[in-house]
C-alpha positions as CSV (number, residue, x, y, z in Angstrom):
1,X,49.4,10.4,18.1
2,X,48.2,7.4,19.0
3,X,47.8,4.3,16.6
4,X,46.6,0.8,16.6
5,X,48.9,-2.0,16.4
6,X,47.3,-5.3,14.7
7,X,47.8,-8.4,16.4
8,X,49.3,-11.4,14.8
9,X,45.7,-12.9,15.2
10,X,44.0,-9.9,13.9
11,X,42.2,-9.6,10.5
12,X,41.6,-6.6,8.6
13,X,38.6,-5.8,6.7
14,X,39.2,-7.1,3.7
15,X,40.1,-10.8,4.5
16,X,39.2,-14.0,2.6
17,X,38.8,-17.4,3.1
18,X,41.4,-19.0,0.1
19,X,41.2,-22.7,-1.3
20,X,43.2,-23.9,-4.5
21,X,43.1,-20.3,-6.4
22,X,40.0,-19.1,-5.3
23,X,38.6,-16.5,-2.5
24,X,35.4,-16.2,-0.4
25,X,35.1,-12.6,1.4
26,X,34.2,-12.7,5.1
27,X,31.9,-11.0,6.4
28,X,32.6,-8.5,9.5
29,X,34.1,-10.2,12.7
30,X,34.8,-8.9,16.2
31,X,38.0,-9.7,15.6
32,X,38.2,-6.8,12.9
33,X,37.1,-4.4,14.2
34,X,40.0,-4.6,17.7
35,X,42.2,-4.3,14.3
36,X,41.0,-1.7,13.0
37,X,38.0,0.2,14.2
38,X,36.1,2.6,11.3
39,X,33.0,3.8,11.1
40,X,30.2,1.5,10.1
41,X,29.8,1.8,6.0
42,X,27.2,3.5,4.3
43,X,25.3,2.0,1.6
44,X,23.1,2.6,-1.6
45,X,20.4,0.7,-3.6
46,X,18.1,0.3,-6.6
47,X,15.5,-1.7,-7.5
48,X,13.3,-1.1,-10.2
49,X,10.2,-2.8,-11.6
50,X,8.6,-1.7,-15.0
51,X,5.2,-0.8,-17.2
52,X,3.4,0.9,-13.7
53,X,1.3,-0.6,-11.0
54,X,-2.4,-1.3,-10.1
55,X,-3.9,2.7,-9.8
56,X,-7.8,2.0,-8.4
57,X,-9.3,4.8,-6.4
58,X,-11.0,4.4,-3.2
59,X,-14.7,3.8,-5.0
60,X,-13.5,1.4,-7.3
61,X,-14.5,-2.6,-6.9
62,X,-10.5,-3.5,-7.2
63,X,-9.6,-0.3,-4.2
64,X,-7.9,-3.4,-2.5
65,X,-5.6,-3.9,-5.0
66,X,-4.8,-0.4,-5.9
67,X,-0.9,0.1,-5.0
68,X,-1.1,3.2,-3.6
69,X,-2.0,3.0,0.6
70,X,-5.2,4.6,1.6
71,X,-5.0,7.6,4.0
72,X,-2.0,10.0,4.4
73,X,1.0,10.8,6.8
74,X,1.2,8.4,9.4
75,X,-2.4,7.7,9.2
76,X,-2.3,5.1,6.0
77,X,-3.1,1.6,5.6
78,X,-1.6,-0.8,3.0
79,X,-3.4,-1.9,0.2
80,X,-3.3,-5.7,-0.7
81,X,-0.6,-4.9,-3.0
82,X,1.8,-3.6,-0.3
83,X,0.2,-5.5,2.4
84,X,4.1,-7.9,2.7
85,X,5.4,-4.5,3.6
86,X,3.5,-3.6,6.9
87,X,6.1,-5.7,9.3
88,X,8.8,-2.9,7.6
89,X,6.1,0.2,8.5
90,X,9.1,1.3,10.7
91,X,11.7,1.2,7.7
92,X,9.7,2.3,4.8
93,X,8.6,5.9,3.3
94,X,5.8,5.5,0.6
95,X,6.9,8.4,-2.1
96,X,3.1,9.7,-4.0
97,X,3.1,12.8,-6.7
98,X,6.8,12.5,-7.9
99,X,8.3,12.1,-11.4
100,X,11.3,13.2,-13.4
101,X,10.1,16.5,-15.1
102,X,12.3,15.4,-18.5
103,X,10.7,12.4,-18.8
104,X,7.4,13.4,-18.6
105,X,6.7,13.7,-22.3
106,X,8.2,11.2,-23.6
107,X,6.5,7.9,-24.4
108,X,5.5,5.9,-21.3
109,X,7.7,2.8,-22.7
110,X,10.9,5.1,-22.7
111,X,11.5,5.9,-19.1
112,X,12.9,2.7,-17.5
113,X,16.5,4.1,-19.0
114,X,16.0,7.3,-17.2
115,X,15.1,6.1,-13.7
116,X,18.0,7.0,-11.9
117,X,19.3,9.6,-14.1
118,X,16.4,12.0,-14.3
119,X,17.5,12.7,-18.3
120,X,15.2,12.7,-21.3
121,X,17.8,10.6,-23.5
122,X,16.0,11.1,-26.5
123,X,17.1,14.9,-26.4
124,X,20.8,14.1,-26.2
125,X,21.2,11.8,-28.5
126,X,20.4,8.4,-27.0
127,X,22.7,9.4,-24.2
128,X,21.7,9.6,-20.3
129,X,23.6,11.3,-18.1
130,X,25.3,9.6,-14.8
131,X,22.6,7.4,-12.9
132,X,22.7,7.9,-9.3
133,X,24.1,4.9,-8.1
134,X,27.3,5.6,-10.4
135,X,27.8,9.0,-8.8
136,X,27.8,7.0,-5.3
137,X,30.3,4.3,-6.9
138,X,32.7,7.0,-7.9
139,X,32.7,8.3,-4.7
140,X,33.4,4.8,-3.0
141,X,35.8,3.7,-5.7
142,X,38.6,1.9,-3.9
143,X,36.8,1.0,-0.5
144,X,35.7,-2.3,-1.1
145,X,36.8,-4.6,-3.9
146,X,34.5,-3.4,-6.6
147,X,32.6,-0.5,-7.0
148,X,29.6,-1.4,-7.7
149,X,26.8,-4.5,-8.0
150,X,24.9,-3.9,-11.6
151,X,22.0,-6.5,-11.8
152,X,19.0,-6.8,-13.8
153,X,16.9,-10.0,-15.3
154,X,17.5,-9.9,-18.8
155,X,21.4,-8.5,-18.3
156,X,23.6,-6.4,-20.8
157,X,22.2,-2.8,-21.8
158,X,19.4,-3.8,-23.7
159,X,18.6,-1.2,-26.5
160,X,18.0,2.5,-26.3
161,X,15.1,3.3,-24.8
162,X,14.4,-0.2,-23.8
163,X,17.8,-0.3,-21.5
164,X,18.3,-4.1,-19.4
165,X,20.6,-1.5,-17.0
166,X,19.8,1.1,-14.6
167,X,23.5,1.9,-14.1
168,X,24.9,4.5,-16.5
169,X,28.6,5.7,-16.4
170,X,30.0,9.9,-16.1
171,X,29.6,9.6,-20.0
172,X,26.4,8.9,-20.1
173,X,26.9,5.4,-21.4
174,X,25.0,2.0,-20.3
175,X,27.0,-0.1,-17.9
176,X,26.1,-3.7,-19.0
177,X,24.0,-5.5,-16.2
178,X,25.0,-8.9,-14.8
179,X,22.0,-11.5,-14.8
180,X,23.8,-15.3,-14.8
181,X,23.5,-15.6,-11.0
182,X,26.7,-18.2,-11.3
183,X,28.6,-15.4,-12.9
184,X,27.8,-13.0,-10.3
185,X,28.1,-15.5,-7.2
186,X,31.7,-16.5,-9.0
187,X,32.9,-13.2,-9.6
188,X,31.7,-11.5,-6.1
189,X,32.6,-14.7,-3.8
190,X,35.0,-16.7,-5.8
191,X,36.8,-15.1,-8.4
192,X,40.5,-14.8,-6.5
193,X,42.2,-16.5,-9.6
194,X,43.1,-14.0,-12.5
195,X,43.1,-17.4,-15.0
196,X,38.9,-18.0,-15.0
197,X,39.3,-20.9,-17.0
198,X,40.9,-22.8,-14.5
199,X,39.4,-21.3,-12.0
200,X,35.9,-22.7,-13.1
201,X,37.0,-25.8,-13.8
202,X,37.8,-26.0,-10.4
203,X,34.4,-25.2,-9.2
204,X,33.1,-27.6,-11.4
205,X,34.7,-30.5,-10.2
206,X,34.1,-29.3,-7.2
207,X,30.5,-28.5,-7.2
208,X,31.1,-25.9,-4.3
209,X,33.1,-22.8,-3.4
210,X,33.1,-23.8,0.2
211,X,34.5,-27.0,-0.6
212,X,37.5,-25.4,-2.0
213,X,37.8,-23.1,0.9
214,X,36.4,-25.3,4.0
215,X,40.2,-26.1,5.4
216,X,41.0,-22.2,5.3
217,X,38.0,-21.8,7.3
218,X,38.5,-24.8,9.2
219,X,41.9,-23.2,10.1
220,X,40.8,-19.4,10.8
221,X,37.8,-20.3,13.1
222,X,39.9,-22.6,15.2
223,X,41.6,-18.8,15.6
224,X,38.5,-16.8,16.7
225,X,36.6,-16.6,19.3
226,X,33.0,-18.3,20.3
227,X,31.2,-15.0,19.2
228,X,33.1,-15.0,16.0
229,X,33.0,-18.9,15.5
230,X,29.5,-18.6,15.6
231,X,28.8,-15.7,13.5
232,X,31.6,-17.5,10.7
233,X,29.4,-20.5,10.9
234,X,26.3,-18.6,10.3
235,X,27.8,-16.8,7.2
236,X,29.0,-20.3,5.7
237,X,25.5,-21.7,5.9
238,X,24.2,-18.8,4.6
239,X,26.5,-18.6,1.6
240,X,25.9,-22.4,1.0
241,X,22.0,-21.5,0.9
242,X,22.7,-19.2,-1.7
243,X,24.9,-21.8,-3.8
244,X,22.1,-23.9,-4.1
245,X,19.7,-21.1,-5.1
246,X,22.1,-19.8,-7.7
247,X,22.3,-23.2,-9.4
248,X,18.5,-23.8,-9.0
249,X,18.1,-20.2,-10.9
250,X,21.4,-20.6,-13.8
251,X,19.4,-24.1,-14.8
252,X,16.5,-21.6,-15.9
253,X,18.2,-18.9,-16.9
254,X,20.4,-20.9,-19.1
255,X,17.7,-21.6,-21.0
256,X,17.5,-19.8,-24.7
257,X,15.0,-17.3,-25.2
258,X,12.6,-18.3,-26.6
259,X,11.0,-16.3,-30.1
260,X,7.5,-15.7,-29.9
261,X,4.7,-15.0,-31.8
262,X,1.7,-13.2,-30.2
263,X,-0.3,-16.7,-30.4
264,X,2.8,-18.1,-28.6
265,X,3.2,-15.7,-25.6
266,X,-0.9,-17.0,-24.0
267,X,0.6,-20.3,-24.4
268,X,3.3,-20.0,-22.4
269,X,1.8,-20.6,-19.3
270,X,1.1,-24.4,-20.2
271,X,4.4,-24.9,-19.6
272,X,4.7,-22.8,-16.4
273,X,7.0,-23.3,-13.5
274,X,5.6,-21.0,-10.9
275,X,8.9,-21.5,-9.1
276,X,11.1,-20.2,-11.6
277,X,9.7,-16.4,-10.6
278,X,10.5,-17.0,-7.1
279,X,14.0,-18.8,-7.1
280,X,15.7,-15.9,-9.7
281,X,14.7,-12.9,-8.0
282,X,14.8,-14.3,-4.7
283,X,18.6,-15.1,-5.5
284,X,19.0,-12.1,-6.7
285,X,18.1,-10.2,-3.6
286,X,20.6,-12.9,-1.9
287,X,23.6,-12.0,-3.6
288,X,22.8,-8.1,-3.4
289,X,22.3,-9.1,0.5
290,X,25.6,-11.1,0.5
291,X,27.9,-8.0,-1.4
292,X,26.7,-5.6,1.3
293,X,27.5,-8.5,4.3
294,X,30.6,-9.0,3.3
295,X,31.6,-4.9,2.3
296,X,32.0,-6.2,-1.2
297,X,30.3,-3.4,-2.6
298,X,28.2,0.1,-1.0
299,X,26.2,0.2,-4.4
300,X,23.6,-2.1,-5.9
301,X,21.0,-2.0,-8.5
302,X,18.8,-4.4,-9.6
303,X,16.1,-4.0,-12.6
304,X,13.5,-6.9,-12.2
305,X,12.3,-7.3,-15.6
306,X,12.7,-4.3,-18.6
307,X,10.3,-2.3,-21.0
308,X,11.2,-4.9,-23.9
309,X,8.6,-7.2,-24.9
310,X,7.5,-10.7,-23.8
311,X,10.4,-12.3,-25.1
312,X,12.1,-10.7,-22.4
313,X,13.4,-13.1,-19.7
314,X,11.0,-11.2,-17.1
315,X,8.3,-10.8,-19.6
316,X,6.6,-14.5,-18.6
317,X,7.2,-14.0,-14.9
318,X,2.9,-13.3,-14.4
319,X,2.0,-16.0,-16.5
320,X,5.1,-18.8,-14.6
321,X,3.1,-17.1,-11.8
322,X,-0.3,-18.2,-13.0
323,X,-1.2,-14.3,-13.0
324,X,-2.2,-14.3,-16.1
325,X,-0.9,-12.3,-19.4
326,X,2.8,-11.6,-19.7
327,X,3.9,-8.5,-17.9
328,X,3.7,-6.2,-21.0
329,X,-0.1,-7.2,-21.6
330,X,-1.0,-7.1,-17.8
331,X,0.3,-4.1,-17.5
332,X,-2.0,-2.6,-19.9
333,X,-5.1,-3.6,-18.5
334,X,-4.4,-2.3,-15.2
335,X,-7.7,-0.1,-15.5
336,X,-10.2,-3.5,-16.2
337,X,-11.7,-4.9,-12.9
338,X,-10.0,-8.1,-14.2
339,X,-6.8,-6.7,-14.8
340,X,-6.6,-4.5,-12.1
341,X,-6.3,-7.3,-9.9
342,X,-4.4,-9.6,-11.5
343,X,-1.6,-6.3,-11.7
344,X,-2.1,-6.3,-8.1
345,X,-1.2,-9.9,-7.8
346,X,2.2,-9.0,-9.8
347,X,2.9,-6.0,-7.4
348,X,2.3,-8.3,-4.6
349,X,4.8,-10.9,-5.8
350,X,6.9,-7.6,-6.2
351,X,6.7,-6.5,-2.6
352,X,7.0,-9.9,-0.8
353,X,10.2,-10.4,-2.4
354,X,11.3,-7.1,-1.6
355,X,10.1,-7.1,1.7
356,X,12.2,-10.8,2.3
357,X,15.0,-9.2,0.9
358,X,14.6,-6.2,4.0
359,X,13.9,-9.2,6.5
360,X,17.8,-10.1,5.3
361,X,19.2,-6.7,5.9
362,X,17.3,-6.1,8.7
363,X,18.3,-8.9,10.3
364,X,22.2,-8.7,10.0
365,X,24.4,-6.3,12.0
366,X,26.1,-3.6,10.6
367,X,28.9,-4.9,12.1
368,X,31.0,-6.1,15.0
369,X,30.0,-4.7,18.5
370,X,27.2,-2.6,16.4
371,X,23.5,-1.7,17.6
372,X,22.7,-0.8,14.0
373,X,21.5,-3.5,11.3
374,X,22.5,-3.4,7.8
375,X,19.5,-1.9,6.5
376,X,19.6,1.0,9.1
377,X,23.1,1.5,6.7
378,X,21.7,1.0,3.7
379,X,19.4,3.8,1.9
380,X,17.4,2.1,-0.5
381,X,14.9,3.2,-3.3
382,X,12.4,0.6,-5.1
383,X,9.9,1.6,-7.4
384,X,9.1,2.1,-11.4
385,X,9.4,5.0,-13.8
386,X,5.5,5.1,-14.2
387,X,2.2,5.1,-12.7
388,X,0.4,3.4,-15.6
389,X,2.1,2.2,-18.4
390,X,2.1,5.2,-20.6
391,X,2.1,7.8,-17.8
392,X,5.6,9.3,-16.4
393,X,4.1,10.6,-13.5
394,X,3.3,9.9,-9.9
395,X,5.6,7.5,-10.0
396,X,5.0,4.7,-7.3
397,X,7.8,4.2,-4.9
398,X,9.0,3.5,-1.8
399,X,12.3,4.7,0.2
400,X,13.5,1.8,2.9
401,X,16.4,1.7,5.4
402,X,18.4,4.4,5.9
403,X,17.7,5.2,9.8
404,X,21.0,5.0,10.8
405,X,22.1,8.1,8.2
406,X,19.5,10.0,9.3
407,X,15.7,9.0,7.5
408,X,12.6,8.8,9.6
409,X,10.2,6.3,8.0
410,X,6.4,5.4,8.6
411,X,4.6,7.7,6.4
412,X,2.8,7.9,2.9
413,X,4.0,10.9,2.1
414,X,2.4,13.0,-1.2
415,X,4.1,15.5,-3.4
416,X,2.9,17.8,-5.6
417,X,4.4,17.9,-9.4
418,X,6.6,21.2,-8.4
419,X,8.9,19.0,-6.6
420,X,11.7,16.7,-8.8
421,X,12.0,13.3,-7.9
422,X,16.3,13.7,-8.1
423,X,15.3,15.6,-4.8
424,X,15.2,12.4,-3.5
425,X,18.5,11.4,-5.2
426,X,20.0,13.9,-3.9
427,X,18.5,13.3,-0.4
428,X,19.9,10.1,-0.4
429,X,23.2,10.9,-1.8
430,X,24.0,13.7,0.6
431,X,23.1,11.2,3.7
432,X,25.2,8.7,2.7
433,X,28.2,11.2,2.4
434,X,28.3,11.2,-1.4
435,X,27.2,14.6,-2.8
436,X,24.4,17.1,-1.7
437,X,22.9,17.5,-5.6
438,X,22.1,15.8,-8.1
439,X,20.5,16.0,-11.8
440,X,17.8,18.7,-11.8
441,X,17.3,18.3,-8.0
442,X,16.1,21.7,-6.5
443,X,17.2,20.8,-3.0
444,X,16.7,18.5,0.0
445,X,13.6,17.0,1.4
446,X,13.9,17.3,5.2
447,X,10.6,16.1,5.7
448,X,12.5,12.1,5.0
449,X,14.6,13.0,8.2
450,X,14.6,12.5,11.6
């Protein structure tokens, strides 16, 4: 049997750059891969968005910004309100009709905690099953140095039936979320030093992980070649992009919540930074982006905003925006000509953001010598756990990325209430080597694959 005999100037996997206690993770170099050649990894994602979308129907004087494309199959055309995703029409399915069939009768406002599990939690107890993503992590446990990426905007677990986490555990018990971009970029990209204390205070004083870590890199990329040099170089700017992004978005977020009174939450636009919207969730895509570059983690979730009320951090994002109500209050109005476009406006926002964050994946190799990108490795649902805000059906979502396990994309695609949404779970799942079921899942869709 043949085996592979690492070089003295070969890296594995798993390397770092190091600088006075602390790590950075590199991303995949040629260099690696002549050390030890695998299979590209395959990835999972979440995203979720709460209280529904913009629902207009094709007579209606908002149609444009109903969220749901006009047409069918191949044949559809974006809506104003998906209109950021039309340069992605290659690597995105648009999922009609489909809905968890526990969750369907309970109260619109409860379903956020049941998006990725498919469990009516108020029948057992105020406890959901194991959300997809977790089933993934298990699976993955040990591959990369942690298991899984648990984001959302308001962070923790929130309270039943208004969770702040997508992510349950094989007990059925909320994983808290992590929503202090500093604390994420730390722990994901910097946190090589068991003593945190000191290992912050370094940081501080420094004002930069790279600082710490520049003569390490100075040091390895005098070992690599000029492809690798310049893809190192790339990474570093990249990763000193998102430094600055995570401290524009901790100088918000740091900010106490505020307690309102309902005369308080239509004032809160007089003090609106319409940046603040942008810079968090746009940093928050960045890290997610930045674990999957540098095999940090295969599973991600990220809930933008909860079903709590407008005290919730993501609860003022519209009005910041200069949308309008807070998110809660716009969401109900989504049936009002005024309202219905102002929703749309939100879902906008929604999709450019996501559609940046695919412009990032798409635009990264999978890895060393690789023709694929890292969203044609990446299997990624976004969407919300209702139509309307009291409605748990037809949910609206949309399956990205993927092409490289298997998905064909490019289609509006409409089911019928027969059909579970865990059969796309389980879809997903079973093409990115994890499991072929899941939750109440009846079977496969083909029909996503090539």
């Amino acid at each position: 049997m043949s085996r592979i005999v690492s070089k003295s100037w070969q890296l594995d996997r798993r390397s770092f750059l190091r600088g006075t206690g602390v790590a950075l993770a590199l991303p995949a170099l040629d260099v690696m891969a002549k050390a030890a050649p695998v299979a590209e990894p395959r990835r999972l994602a979440a995203i979720y968005f709460p209280f529904g979308v913009s629902i207009q129907g094709e007579k209606s004087e908002k149609a444009e910004w109903g969220w749901f494309p006009k047409g069918e199959g191949s044949d559809y055309t974006f809506n104003k309100s998906l209109q950021p995703l039309e340069a992605h029409r290659k690597n995105v399915t648009v999922l009609g009709g489909l809905s968890h069939p526990e969750v369907r009768k309970i109260g619109g406002h409860d379903s956020g905690d049941t998006f990725l599990t498919g469990c009516d939690l108020l029948s057992r107890d105020l406890h959901n099953t194991q959300s997809m993503d977790q089933v993934a992590a298990e699976h993955f446990a040990g591959q990369t140095r942690f298991d899984s990426l648990v984001m959302s905007t308001d962070g923790g677990v929130g309270e039943p039936t208004r969770s702040s986490t997508l992510s349950y555990n094989r007990h059925g018990r909320p994983i808290p979320a992590l929503n202090q971009p500093q604390q994420i970029f730390d722990r994901f990209f910097g946190a090589g030093d068991p003593d945190t204390r000191r290992h912050r205070r370094r940081l501080k004083s420094s004002g930069s992980l790279l600082d710490l870590v520049m003569e390490d890199a100075g040091k390895l990329r005098r070992r690599l070649g000029k492809f690798d040099q310049q893809k190192i170089d790339e990474y570093l700017d990249s990763v000193r992009q998102v430094e600055k992004r995570v401290a524009r978005a901790q100088q918000w977020i740091d900010i106490p919540k505020p307690g309102l009174t309902d005369a308080d939450r239509e004032r809160l636009q007089l003090d609106a930074d319409s940046k603040v919207p942008t810079e968090y969730v746009a940093t928050m895509y960045e890290l997610m982006h930045l674990a999957f570059m540098t095999d940090s983690t295969r599973v991600a979730t990220y809930q933008i905003a909860s079903m709590g009320d407008a005290t919730t951090l993501g609860g003022k994002f519209p009005q910041l925006l200069g949308i309008g109500k807070h998110l809660h209050g716009l969401a109900h109005d989504w049936n009002k000509a005024e309202g219905a476009e102002a929703l749309g406006k939100w879902d906008r926002f929604l999709a450019e953001q996501f559609a940046t964050f695919l412009d990032r994946m798409h635009n990264t190799p999978a890895g060393p010598d690789s023709d694929a990108t890292l969203l044609d490795q990446t299997t990624i649902i976004y969407g919300c756990s209702n139509s309307t805000t009291h409605t748990n059906k037809n949910y609206p979502l949309v399956l990205a990325g993927g092409r490289g396990l298997g998905f064909k994309h490019g289609r509006y695609l409409k089911y019928g209430e027969d059909t579970p949404f865990a059969n796309v779970f389980a879809t997903m799942l079973k093409q990115t080597g994890v499991t072929n079921r899941f939750a109440d899942s009846t079977g496969h869709l083909p029909e996503l694959l090539a």
